[in-house]
C-alpha positions as CSV (number, residue, x, y, z in Angstrom):
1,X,-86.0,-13.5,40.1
2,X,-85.1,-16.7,38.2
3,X,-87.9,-15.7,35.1
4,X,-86.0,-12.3,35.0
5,X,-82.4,-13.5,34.6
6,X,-83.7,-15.5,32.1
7,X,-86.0,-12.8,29.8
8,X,-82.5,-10.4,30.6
9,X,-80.5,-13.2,28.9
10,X,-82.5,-13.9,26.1
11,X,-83.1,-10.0,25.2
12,X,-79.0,-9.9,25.7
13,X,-78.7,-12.3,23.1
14,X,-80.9,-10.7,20.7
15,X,-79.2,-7.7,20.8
16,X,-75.8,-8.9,20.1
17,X,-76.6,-10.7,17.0
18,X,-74.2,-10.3,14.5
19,X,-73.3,-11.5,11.1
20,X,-70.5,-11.5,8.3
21,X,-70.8,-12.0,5.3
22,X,-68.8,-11.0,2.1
23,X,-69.7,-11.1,-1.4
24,X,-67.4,-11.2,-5.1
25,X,-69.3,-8.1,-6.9
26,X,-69.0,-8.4,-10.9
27,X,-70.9,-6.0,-13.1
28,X,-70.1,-8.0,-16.6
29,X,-72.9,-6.4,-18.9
30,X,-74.1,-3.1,-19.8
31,X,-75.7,-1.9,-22.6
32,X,-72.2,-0.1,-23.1
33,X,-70.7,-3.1,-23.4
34,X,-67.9,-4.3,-21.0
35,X,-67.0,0.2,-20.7
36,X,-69.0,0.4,-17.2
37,X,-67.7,-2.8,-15.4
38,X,-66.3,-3.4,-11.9
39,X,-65.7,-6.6,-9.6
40,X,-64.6,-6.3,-6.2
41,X,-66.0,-7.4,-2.6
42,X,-69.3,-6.5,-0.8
43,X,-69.0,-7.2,3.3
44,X,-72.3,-6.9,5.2
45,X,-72.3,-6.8,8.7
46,X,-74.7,-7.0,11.5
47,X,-74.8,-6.0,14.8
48,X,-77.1,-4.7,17.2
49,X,-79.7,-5.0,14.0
50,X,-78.2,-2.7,11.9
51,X,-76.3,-3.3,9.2
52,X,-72.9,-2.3,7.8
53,X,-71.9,-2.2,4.4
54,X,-68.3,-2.4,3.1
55,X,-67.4,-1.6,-0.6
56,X,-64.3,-2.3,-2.4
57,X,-64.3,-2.5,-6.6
58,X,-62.1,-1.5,-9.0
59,X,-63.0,0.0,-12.3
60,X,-62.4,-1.0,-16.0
61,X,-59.1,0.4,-16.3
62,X,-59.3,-0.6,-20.1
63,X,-61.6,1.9,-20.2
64,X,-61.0,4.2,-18.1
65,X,-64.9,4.9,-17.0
66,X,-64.7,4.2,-13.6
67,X,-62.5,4.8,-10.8
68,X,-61.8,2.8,-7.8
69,X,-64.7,2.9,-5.4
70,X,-64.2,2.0,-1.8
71,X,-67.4,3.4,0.8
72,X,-68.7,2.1,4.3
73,X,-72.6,3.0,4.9
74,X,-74.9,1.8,7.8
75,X,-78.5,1.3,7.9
76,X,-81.3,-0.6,9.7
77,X,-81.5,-4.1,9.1
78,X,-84.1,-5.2,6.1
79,X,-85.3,-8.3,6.2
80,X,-87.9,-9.8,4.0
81,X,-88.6,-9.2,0.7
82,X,-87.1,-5.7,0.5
83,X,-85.7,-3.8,-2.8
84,X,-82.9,-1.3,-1.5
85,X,-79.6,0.5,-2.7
86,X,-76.8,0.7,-0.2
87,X,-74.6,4.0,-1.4
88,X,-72.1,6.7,-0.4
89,X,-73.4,9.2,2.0
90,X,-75.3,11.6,0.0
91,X,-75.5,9.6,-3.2
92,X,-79.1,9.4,-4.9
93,X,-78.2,5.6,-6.0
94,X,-76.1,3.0,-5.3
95,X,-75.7,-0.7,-6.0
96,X,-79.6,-3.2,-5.7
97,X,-79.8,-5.9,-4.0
98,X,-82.8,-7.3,-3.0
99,X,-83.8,-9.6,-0.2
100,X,-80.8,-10.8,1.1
101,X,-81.9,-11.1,4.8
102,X,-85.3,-14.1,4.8
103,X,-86.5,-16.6,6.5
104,X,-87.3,-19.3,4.4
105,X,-89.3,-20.9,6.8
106,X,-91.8,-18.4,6.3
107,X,-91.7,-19.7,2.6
108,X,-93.2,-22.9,0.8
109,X,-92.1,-23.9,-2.8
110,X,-94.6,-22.3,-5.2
111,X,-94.8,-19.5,-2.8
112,X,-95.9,-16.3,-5.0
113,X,-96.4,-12.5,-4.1
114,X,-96.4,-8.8,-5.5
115,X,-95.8,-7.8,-2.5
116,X,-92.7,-5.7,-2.5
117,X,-91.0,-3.0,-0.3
118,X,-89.1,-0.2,-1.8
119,X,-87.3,2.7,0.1
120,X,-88.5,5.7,-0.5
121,X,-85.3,7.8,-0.9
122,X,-84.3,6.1,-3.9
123,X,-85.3,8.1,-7.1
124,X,-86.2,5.1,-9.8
125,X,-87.7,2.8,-7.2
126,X,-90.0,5.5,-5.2
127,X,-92.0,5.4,-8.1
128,X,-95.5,3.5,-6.7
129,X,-96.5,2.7,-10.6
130,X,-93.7,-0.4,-10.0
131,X,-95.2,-3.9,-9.9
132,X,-93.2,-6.1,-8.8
133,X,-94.0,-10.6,-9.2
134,X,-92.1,-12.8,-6.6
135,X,-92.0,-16.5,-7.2
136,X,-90.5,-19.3,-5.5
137,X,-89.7,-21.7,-8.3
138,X,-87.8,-24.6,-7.4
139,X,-85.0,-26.6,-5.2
140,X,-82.1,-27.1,-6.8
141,X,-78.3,-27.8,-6.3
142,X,-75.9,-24.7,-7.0
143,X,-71.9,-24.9,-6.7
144,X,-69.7,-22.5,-5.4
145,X,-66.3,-22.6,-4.6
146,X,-66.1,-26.1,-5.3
147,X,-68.9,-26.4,-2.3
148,X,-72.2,-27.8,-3.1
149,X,-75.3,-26.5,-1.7
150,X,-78.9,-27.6,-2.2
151,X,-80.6,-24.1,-2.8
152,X,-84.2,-22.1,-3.2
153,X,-84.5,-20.3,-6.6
154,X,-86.4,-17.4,-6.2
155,X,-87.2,-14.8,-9.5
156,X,-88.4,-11.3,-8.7
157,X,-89.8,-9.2,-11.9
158,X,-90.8,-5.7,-12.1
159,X,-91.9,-3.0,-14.1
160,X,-93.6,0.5,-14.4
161,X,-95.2,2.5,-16.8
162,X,-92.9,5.0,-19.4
163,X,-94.1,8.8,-18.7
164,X,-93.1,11.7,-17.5
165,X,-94.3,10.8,-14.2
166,X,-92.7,7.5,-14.1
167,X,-90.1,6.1,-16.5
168,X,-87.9,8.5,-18.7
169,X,-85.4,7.6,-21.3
170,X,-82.3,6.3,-19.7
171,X,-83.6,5.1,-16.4
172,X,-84.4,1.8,-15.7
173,X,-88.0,0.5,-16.1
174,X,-87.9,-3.1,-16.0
175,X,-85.9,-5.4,-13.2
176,X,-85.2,-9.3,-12.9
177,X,-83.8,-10.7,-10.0
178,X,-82.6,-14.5,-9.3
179,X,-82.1,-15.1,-6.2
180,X,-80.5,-18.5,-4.7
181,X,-80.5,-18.5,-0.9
182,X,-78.9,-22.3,1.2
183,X,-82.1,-24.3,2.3
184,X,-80.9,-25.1,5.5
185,X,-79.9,-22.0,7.0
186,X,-81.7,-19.1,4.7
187,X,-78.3,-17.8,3.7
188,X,-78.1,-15.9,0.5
189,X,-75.9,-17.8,-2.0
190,X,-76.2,-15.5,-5.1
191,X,-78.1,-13.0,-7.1
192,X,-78.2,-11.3,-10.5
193,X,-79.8,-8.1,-10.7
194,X,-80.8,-7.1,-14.1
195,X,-82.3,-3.5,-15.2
196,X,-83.5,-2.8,-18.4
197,X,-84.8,0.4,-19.9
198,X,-88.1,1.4,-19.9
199,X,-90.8,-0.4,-22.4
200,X,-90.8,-0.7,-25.0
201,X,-87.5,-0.5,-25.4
202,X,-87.0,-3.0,-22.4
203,X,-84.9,-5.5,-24.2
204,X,-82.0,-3.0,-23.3
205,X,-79.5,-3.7,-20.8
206,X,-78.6,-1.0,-18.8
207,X,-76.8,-3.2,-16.1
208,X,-76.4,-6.5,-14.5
209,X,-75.0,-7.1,-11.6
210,X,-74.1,-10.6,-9.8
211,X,-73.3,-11.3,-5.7
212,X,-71.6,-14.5,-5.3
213,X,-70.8,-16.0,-1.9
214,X,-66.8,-16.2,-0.6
């Protein structure tokens, strides 16, 4: 009766695990210039291991491009080293991120891999002619807030081929990813995501995007 109570206990905790954690959004380059860019806040949540997103940015109103956008989505948890959109209901694409739920413990300095999940739903990233480098390159102290934090670099690369089939004018074709996640408890820290357009013409921005901690 004892060993029960105890496995009961233990699968409650599981099961109530949650997390928050909230993120300053800035989209500060395009190859448009500064005409596509937002900031705002990005709040994940977990519980029960699923994950809920919150969305809040405001548009360039110099510009005009973009109004305000404001969405909630939920999905299952991704863990690992996963490259995913969270989006409005019904919308193709969204805003990348990539990896923002590891272990590091399952990771040693040097650590290398092209082993990368995609989702499937997503039209660019579907596309199984992406390959995709991850490296863990080095230990480092980052800032933030006027808090320092001694920090795992990671750099994710990718790429497919330009074709019909795969990359077309306009879409993105080439990604880099920096990734800086808290030694001591795996937290993510920050990340720039950076598409380019497809080879040869990679050297264009489309878009970067940067998540820093609050």
């Amino acid at each position: 009766m004892k060993y029960i109570l105890i496995v009961l206990l233990i699968t409650l905790s599981l099961n109530s695990f949650s997390e928050t954690r909230t993120y300053k959004f800035t989209r500060s380059e395009t190859m448009a210039g500064n005409v596509n860019s937002l900031e705002g806040n990005v709040t994940f949540s977990v519980e029960n291991n699923r994950e809920f997103v919150s969305v809040d940015f405001a548009g360039n109103h110099k510009f005009n491009f973009w109004d305000d956008i404001e969405f909630k989505s939920s999905m299952p948890l991704k863990n690992g080293l996963e490259l995913y959109d969270y989006r409005r209901k019904g919308s193709p694409v969204g805003f990348t991120i990539f990896a923002h739920h590891i272990s590091l413990i399952n990771y040693k300095k040097g650590f290398k891999t092209r082993d990368v999940e995609t989702e499937n739903r997503q039209p660019y990233f579907k596309d199984y002619s992406w390959r995709f480098y991850v490296n863990y390159e080095k230990d480092e102290s980052l800032s933030i807030n006027g808090k320092s934090y001694e920090a795992a670099f990671f750099t994710m690369k990718g790429s497919r081929p330009t074709g019909s089939e795969n990359c077309r004018p306009g879409q993105p074709g080439v990604i880099k990813v920096q990734t800086w996640y808290e030694i001591e408890t795996s937290l993510l820290l920050k990340q720039t995501v950076s598409k380019f357009m497809c080879k040869p013409a990679d050297y264009n921005l489309l878009e970067k995007d940067t998540y820093t901690l609050q």
